[in-house]
N, C-alpha and C positions, 0 to 999 in steps of 0.2 A: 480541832485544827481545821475550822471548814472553811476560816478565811484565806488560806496557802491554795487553797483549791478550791476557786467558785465555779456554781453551778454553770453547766451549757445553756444555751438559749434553743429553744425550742425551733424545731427543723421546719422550715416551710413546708406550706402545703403543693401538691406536685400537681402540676396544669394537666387536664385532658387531651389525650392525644388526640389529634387532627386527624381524619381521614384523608388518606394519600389520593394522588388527583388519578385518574384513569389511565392505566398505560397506552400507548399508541400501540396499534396495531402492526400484526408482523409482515402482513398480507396487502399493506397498502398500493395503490396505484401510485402515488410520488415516489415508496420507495422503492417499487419494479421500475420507474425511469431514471431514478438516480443509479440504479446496478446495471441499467441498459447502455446507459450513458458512460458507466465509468468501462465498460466492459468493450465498449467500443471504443474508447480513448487508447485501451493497454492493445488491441488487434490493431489499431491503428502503429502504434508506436513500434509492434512487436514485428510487422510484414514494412518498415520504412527500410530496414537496413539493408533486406536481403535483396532488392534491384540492384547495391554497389557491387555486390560479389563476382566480380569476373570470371570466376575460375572454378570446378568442380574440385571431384577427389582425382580425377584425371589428369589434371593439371589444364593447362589452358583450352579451350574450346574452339579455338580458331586456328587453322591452318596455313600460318602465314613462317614461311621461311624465309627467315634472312641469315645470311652469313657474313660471314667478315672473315677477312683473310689475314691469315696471319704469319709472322716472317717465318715460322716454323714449318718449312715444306708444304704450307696450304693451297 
């Protein structure tokens, strides 16, 4: 019955592998600028907001009194 079931064809042959190329270095001078660089972007970004802050945990810093009078006995 060998005609229900013919033979397989023979399995290619398998290519040499390639020697992988040189990893880059962990220690480089671009990548201590580019970490100098991004690291100065996030201190930049991170000291913008806190000049808006008017006010401590004290509550306001300035000693300026105003009243307003009011029809209630004031």
């Amino acid at each position: 019955m060998g005609f229900l079931m013919p033979k397989l064809p023979a399995m290619p042959a398998i290519p040499e592998p390639q020697a992988l190329p040189e990893p880059p270095k962990y220690d480089d001078k671009d990548r201590a600028d580019a970490t100098a660089a991004k690291q100065a972007k996030m201190r930049a970004a991170r000291t913008g907001r806190s000049s808006t802050i008017l006010t401590s945990a004290k509550g306001l810093e300035d000693d300026e009194t105003t009243t307003k009078k009011t029809l209630l006995g004031g």
